[in-house]
HTML snippet that shows the backbone in 3Dmol.js (N, CA, C, O; Angstrom):
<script src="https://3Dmol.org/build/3Dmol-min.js"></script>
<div id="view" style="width:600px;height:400px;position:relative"></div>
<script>
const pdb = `
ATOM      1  N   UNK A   1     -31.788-109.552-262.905  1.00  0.00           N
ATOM      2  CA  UNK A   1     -32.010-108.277-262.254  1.00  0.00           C
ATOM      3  C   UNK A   1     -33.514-107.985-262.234  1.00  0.00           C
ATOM      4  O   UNK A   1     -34.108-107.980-263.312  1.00  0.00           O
ATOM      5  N   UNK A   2     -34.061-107.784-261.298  1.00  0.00           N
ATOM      6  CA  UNK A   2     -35.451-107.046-261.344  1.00  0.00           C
ATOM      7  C   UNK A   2     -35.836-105.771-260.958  1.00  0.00           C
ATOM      8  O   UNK A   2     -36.835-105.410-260.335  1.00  0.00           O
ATOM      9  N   UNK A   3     -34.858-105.104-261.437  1.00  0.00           N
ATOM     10  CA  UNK A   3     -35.271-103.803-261.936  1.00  0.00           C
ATOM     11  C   UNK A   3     -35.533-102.915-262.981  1.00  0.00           C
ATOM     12  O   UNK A   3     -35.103-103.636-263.881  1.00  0.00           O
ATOM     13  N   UNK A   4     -35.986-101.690-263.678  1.00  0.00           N
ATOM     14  CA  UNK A   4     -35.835-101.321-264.854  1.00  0.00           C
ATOM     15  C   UNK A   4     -35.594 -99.715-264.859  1.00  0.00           C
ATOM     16  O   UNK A   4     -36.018 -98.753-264.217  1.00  0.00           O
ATOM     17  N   UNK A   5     -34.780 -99.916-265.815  1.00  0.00           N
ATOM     18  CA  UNK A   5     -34.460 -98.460-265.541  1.00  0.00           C
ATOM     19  C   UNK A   5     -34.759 -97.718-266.822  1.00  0.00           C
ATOM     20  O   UNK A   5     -34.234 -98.054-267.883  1.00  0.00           O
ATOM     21  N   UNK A   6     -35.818 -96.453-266.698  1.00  0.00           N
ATOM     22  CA  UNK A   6     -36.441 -95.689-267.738  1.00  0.00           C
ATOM     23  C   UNK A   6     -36.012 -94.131-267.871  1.00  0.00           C
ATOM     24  O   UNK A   6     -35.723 -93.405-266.921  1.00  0.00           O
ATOM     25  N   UNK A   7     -36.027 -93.799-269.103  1.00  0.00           N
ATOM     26  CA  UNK A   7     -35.698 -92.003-269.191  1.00  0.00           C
ATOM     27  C   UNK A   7     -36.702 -91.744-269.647  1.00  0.00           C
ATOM     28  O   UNK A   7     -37.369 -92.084-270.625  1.00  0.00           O
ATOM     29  N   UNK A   8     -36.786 -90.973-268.697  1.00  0.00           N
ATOM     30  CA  UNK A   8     -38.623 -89.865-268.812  1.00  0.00           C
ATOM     31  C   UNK A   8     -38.109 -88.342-268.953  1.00  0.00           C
ATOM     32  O   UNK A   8     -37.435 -87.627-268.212  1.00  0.00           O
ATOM     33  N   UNK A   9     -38.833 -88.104-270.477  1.00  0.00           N
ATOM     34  CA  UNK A   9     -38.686 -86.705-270.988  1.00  0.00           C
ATOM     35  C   UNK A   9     -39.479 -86.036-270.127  1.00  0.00           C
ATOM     36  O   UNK A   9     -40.493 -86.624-269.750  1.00  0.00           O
ATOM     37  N   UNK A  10     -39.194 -84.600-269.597  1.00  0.00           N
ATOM     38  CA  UNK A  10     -40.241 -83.712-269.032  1.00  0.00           C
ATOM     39  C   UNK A  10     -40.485 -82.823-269.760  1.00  0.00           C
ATOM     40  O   UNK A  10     -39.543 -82.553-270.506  1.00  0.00           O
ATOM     41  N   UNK A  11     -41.614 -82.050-269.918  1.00  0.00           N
ATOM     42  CA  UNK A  11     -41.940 -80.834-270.757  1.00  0.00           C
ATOM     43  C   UNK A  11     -42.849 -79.585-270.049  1.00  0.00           C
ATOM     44  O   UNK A  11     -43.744 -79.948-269.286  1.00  0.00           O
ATOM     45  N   UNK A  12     -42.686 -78.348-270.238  1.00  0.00           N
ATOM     46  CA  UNK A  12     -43.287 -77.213-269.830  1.00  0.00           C
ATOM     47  C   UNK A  12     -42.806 -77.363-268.492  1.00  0.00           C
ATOM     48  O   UNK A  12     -41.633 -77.677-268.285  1.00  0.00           O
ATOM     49  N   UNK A  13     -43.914 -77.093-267.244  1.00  0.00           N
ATOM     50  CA  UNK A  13     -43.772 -77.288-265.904  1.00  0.00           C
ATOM     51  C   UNK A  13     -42.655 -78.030-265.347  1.00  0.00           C
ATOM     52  O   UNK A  13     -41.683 -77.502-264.807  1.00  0.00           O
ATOM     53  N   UNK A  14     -42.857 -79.439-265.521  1.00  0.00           N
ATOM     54  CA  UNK A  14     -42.192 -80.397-265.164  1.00  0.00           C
ATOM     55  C   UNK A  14     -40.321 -80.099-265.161  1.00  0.00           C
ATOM     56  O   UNK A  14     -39.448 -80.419-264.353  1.00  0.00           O
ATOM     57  N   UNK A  15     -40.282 -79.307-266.541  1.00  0.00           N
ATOM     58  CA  UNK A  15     -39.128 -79.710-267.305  1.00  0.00           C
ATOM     59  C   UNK A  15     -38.437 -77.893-266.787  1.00  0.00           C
ATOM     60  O   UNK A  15     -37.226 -77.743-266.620  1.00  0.00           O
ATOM     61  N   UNK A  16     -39.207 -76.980-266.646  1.00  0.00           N
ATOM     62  CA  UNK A  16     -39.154 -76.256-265.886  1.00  0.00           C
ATOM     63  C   UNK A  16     -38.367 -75.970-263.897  1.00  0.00           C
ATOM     64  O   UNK A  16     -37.495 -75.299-263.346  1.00  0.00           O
ATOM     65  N   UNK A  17     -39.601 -77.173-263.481  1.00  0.00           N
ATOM     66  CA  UNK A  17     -38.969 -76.947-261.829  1.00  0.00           C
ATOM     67  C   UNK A  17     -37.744 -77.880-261.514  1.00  0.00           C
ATOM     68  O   UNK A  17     -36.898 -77.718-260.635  1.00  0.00           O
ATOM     69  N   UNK A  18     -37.841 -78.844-262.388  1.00  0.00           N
ATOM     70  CA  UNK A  18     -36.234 -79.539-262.266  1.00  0.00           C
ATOM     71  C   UNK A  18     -34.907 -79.145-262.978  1.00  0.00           C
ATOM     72  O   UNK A  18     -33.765 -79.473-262.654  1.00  0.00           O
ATOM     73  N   UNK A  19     -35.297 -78.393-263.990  1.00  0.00           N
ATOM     74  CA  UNK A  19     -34.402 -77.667-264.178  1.00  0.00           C
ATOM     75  C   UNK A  19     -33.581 -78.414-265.558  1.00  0.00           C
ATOM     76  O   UNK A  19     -32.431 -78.084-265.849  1.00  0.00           O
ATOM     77  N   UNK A  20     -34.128 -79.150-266.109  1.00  0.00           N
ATOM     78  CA  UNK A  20     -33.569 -80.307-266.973  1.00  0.00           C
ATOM     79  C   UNK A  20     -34.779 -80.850-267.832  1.00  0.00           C
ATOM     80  O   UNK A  20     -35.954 -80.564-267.604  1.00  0.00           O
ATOM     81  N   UNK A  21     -34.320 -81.702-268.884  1.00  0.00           N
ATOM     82  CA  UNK A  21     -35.493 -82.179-269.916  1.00  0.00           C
ATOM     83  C   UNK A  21     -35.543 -83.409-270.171  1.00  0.00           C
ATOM     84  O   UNK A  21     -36.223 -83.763-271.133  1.00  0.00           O
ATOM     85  N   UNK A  22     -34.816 -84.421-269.354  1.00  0.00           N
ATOM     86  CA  UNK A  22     -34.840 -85.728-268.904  1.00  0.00           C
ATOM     87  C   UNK A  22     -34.582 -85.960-267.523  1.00  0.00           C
ATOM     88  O   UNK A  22     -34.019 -85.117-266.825  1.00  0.00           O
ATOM     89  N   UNK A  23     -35.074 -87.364-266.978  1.00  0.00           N
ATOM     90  CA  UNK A  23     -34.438 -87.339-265.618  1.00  0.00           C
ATOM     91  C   UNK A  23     -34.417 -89.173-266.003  1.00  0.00           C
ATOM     92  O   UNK A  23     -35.133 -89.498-266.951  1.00  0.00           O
ATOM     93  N   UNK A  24     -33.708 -90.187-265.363  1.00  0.00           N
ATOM     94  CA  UNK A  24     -33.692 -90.935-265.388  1.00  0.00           C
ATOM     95  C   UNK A  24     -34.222 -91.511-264.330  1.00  0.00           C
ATOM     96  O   UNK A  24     -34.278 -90.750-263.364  1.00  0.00           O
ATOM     97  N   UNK A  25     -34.917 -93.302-264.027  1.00  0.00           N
ATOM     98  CA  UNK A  25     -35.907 -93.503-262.609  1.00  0.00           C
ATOM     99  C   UNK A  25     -35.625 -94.736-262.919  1.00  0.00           C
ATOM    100  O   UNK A  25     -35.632 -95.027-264.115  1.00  0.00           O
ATOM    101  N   UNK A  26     -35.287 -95.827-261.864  1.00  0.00           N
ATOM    102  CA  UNK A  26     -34.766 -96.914-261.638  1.00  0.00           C
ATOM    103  C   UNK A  26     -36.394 -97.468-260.505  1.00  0.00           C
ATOM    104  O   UNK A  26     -36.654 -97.065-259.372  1.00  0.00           O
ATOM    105  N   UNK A  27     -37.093 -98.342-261.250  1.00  0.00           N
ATOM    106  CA  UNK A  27     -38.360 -99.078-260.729  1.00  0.00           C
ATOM    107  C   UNK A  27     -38.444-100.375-260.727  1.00  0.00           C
ATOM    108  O   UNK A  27     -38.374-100.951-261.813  1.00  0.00           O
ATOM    109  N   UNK A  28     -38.641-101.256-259.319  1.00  0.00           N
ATOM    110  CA  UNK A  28     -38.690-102.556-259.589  1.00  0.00           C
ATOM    111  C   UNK A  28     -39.509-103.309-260.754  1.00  0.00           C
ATOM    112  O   UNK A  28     -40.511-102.746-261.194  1.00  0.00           O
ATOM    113  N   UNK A  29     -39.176-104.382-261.197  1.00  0.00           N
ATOM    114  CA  UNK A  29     -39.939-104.716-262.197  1.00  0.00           C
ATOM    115  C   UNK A  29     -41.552-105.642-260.994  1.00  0.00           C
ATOM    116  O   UNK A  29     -41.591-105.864-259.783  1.00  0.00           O
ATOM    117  N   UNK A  30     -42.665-105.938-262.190  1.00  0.00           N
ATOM    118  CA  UNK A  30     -43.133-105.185-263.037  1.00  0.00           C
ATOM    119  C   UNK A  30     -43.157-103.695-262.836  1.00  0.00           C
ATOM    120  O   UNK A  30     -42.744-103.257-261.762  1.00  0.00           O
ATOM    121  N   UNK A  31     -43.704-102.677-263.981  1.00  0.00           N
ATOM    122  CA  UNK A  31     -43.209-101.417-263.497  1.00  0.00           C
ATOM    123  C   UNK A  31     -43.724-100.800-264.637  1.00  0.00           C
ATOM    124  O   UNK A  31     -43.339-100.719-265.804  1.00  0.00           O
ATOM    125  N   UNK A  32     -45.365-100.092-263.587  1.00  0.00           N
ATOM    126  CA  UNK A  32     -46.482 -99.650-264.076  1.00  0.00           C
ATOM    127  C   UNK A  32     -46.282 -97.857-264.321  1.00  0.00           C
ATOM    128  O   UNK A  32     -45.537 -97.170-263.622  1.00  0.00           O
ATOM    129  N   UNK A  33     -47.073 -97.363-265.392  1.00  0.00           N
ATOM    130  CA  UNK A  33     -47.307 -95.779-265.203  1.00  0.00           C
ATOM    131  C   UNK A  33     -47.743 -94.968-263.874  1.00  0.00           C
ATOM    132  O   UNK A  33     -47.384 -93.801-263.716  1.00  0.00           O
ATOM    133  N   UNK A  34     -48.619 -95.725-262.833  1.00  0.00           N
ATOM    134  CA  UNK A  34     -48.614 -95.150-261.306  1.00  0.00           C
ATOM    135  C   UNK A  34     -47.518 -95.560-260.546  1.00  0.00           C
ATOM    136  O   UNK A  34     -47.217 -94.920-259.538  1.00  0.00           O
ATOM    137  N   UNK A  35     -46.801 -96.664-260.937  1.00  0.00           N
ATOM    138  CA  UNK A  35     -45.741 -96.815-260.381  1.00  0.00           C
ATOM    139  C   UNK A  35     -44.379 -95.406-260.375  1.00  0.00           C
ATOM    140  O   UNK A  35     -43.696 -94.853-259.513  1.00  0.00           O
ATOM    141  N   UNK A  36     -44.503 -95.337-261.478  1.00  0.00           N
ATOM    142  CA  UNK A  36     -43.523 -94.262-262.142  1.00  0.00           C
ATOM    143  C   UNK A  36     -43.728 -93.061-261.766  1.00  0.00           C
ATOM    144  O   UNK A  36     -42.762 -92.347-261.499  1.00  0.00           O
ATOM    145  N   UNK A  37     -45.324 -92.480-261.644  1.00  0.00           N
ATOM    146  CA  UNK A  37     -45.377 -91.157-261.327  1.00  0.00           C
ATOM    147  C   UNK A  37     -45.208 -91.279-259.242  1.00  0.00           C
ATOM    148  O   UNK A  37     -44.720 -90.330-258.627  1.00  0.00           O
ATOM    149  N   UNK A  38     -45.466 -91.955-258.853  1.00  0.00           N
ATOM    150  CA  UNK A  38     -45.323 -92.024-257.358  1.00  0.00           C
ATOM    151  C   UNK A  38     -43.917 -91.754-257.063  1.00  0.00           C
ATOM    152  O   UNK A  38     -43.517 -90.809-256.382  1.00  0.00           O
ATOM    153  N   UNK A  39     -42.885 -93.031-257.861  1.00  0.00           N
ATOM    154  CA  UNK A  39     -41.422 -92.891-257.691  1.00  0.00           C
ATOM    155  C   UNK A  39     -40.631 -91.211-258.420  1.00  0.00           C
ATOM    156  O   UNK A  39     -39.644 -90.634-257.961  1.00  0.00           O
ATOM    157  N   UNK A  40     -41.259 -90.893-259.330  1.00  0.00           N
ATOM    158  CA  UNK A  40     -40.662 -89.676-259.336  1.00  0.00           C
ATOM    159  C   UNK A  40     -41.410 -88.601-258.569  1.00  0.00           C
ATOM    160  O   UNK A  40     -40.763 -87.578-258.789  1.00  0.00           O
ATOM    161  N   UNK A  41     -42.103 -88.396-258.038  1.00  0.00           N
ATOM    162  CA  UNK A  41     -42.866 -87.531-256.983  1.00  0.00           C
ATOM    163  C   UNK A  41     -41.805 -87.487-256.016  1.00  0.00           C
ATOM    164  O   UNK A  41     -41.166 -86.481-255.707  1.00  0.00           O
ATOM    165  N   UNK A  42     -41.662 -88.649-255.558  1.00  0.00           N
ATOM    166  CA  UNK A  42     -40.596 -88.971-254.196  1.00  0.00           C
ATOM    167  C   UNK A  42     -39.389 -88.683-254.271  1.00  0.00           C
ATOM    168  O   UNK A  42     -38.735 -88.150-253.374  1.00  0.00           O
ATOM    169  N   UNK A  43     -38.873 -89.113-255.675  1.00  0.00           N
ATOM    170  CA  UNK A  43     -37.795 -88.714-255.574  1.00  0.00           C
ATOM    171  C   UNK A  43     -37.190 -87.473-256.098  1.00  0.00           C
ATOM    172  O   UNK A  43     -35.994 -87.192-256.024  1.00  0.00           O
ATOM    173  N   UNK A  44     -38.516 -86.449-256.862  1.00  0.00           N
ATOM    174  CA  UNK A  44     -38.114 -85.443-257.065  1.00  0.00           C
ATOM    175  C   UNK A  44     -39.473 -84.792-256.633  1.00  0.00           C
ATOM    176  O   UNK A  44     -40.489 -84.866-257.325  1.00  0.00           O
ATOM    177  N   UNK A  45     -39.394 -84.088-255.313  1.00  0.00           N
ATOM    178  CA  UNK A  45     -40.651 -83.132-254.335  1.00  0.00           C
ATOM    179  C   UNK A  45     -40.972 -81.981-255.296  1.00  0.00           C
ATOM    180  O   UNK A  45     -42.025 -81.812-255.911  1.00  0.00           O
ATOM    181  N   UNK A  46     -39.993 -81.306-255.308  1.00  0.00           N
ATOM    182  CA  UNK A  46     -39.929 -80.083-256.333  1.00  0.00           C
ATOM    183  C   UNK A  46     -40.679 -80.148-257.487  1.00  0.00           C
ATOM    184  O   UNK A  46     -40.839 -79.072-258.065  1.00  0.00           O
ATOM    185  N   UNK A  47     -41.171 -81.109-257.965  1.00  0.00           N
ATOM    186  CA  UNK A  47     -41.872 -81.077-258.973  1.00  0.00           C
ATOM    187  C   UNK A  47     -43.564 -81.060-258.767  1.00  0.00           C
ATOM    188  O   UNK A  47     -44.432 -80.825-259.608  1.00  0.00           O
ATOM    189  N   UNK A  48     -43.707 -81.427-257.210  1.00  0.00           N
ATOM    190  CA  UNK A  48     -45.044 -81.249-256.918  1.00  0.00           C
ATOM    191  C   UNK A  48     -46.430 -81.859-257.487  1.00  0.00           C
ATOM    192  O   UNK A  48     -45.954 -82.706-258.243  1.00  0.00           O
ATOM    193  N   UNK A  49     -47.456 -81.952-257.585  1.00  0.00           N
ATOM    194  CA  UNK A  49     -48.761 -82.016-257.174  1.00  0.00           C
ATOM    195  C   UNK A  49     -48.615 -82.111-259.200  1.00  0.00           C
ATOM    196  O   UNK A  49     -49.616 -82.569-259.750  1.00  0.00           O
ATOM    197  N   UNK A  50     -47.452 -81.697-260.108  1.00  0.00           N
ATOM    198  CA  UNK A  50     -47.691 -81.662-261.749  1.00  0.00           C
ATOM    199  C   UNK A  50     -47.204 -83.130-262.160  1.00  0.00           C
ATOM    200  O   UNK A  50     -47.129 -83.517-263.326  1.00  0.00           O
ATOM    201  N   UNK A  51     -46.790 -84.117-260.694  1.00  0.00           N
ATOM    202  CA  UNK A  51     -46.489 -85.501-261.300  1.00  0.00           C
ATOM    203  C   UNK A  51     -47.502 -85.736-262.053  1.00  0.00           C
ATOM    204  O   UNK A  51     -47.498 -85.811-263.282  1.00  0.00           O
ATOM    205  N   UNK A  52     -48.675 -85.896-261.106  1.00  0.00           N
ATOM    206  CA  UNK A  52     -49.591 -86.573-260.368  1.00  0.00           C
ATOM    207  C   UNK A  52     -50.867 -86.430-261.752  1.00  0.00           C
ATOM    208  O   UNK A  52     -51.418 -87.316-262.406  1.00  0.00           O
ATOM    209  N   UNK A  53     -50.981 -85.079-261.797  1.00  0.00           N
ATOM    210  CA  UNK A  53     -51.689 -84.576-262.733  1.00  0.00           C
ATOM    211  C   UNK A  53     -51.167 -84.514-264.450  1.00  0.00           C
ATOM    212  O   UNK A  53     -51.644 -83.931-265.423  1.00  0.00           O
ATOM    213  N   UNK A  54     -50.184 -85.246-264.307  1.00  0.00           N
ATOM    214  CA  UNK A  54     -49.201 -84.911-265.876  1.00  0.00           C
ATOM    215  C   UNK A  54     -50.023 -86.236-266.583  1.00  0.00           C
ATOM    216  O   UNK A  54     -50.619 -87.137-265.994  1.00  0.00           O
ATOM    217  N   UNK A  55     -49.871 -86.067-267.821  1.00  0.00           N
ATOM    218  CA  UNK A  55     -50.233 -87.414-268.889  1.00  0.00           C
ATOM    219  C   UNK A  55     -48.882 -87.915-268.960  1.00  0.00           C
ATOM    220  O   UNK A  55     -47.770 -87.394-268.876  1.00  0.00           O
ATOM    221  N   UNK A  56     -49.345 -89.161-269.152  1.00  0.00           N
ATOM    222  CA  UNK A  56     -47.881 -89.854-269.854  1.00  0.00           C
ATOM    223  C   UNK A  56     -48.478 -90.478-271.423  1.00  0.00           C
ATOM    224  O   UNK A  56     -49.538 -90.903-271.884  1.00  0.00           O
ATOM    225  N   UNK A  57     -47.006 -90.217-271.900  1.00  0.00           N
ATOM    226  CA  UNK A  57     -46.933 -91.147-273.386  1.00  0.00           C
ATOM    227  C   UNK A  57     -45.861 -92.076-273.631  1.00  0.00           C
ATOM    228  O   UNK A  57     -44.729 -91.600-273.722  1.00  0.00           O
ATOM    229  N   UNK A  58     -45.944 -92.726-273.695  1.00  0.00           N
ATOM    230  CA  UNK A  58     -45.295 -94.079-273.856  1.00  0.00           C
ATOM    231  C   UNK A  58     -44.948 -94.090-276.437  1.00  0.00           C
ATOM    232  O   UNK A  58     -45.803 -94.207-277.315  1.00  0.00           O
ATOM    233  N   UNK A  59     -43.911 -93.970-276.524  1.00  0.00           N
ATOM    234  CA  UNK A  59     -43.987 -94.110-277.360  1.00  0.00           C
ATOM    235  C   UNK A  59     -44.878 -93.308-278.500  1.00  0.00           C
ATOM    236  O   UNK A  59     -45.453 -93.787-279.478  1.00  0.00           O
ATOM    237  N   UNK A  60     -44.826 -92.259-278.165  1.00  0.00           N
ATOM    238  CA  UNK A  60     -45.885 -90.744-278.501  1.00  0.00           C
ATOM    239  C   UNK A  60     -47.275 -91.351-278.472  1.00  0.00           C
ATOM    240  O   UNK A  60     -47.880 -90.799-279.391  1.00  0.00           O
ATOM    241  N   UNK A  61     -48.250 -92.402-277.738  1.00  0.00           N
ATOM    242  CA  UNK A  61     -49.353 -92.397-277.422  1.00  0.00           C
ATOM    243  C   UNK A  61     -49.567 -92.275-276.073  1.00  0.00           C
ATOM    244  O   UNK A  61     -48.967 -92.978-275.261  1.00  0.00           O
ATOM    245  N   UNK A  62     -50.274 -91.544-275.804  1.00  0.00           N
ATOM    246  CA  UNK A  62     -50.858 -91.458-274.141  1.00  0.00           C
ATOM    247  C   UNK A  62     -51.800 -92.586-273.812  1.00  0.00           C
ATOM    248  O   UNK A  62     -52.816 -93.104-274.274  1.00  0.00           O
ATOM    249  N   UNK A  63     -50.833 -92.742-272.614  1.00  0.00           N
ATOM    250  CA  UNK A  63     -51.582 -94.345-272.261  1.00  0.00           C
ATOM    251  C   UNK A  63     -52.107 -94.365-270.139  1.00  0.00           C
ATOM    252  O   UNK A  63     -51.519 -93.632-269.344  1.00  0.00           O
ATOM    253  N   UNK A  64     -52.904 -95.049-269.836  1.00  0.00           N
ATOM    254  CA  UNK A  64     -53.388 -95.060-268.548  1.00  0.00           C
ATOM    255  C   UNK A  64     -52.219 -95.586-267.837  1.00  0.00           C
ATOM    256  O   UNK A  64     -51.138 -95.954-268.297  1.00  0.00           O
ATOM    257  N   UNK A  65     -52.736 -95.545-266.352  1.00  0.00           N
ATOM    258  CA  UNK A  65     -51.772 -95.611-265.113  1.00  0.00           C
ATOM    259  C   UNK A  65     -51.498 -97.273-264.968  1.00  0.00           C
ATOM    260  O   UNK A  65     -50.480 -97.555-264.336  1.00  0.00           O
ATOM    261  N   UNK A  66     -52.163 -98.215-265.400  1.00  0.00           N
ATOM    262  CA  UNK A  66     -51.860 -99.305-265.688  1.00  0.00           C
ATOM    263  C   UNK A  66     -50.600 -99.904-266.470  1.00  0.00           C
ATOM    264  O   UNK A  66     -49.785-100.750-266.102  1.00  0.00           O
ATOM    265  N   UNK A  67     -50.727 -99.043-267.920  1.00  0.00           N
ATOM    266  CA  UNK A  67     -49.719 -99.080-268.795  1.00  0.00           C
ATOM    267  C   UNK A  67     -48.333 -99.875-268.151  1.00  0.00           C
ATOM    268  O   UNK A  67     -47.519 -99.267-267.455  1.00  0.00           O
ATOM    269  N   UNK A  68     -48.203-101.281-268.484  1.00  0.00           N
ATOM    270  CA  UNK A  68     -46.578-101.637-268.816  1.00  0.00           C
ATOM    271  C   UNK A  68     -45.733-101.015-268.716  1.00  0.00           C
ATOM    272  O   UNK A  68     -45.310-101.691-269.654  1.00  0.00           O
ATOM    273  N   UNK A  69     -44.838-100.227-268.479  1.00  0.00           N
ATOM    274  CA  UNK A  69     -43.845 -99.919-268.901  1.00  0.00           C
ATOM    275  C   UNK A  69     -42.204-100.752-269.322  1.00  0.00           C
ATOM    276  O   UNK A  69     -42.064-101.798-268.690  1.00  0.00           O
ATOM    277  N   UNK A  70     -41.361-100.507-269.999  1.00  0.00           N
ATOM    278  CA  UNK A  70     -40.245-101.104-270.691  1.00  0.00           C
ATOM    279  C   UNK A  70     -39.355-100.655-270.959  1.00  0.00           C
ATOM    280  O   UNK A  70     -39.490 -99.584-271.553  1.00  0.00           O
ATOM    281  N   UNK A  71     -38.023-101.112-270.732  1.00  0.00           N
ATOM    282  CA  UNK A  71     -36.923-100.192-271.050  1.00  0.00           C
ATOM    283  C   UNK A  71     -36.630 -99.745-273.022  1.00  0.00           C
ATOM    284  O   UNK A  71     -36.953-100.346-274.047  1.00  0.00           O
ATOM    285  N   UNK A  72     -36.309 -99.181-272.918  1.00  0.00           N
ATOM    286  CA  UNK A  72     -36.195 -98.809-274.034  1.00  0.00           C
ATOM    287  C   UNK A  72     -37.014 -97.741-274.815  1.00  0.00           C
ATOM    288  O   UNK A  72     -36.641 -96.946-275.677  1.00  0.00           O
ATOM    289  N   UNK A  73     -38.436 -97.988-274.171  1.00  0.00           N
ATOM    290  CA  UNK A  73     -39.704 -97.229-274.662  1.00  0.00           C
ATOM    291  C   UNK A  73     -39.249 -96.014-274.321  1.00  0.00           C
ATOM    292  O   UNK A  73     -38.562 -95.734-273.339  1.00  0.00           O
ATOM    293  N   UNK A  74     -39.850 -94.947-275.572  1.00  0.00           N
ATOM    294  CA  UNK A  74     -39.760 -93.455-275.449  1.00  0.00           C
ATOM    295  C   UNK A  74     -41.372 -92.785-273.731  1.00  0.00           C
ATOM    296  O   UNK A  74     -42.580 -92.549-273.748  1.00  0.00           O
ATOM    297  N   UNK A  75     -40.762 -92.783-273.128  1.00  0.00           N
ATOM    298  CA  UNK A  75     -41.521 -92.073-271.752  1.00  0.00           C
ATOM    299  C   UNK A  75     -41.749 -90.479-271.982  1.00  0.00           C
ATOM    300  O   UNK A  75     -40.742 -89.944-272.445  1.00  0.00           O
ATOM    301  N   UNK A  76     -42.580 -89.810-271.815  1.00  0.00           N
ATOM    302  CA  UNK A  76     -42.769 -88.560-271.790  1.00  0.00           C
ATOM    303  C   UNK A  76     -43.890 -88.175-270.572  1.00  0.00           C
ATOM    304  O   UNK A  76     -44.891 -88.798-270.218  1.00  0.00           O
ATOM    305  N   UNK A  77     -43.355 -86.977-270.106  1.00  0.00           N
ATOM    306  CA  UNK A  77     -44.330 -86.437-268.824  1.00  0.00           C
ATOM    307  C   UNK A  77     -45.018 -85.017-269.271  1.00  0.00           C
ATOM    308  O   UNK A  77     -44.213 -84.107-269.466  1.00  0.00           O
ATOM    309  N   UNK A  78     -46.312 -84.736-269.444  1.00  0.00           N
ATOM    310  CA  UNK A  78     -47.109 -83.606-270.239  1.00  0.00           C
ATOM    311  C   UNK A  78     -47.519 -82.876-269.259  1.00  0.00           C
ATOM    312  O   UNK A  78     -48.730 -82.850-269.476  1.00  0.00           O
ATOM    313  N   UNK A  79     -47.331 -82.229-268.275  1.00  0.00           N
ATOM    314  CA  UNK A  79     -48.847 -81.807-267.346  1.00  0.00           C
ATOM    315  C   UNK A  79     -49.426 -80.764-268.002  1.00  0.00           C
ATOM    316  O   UNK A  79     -48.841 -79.924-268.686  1.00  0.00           O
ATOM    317  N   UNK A  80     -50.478 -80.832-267.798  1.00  0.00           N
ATOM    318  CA  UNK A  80     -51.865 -80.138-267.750  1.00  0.00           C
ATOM    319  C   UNK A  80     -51.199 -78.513-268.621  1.00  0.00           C
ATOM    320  O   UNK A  80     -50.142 -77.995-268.263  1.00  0.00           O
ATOM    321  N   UNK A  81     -51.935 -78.036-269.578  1.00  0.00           N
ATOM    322  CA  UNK A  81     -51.735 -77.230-270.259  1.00  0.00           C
ATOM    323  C   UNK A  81     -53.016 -75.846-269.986  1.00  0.00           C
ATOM    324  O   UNK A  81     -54.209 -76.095-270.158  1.00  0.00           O
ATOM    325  N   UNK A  82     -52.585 -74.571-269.595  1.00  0.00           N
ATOM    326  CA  UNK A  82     -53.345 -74.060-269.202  1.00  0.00           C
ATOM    327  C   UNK A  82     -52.882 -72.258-270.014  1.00  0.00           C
ATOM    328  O   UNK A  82     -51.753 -71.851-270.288  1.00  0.00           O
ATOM    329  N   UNK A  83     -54.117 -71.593-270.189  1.00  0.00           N
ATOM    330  CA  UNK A  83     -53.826 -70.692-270.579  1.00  0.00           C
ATOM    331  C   UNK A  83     -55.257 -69.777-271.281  1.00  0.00           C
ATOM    332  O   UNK A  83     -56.363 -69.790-270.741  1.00  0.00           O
ATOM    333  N   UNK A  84     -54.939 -69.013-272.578  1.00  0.00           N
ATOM    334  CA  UNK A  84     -56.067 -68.475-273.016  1.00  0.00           C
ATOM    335  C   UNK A  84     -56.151 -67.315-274.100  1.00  0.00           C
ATOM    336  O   UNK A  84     -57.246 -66.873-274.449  1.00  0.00           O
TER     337      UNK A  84
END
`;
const viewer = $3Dmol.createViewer("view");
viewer.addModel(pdb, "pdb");
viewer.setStyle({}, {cartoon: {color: "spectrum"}});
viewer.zoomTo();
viewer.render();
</script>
């Protein structure tokens, strides 16, 4: 099979406009962190312009858009924290 299929936690915003605190995302393999935020953009609109701008953590470290990704690995989506 060359695909992989990952559960990405959402938090604040994210976890907010979808309405839920996981979503699951099915990405051909290999199957990068820009890969991941593009495919959930698309496949979830509603979440908007906070894909794009969100951190990811892979395994509670935040890692770049390059980043591997793997099934099994803990995924998390952070966006941008704002306030005062």
């Amino acid at each position: 099979m060359n695909d992989t299929t990952l559960r990405i936690r959402l938090f604040a915003g994210l976890k907010d406009r979808l309405g839920r605190a996981e979503v699951d995302l099915t990405l051909p393999k290999p199957a990068h962190v820009r890969d991941l935020k593009a495919a959930l953009a698309a496949a979830h609109p509603e979440l908007g312009p906070l894909v794009q701008a969100a951190r990811v953590a892979v395994d509670q470290a935040f890692v770049g858009p390059e980043h591997l990704l793997a099934p099994g690995q803990e995924i998390a989506l952070i966006p941008p924290v704002s306030g005062g």
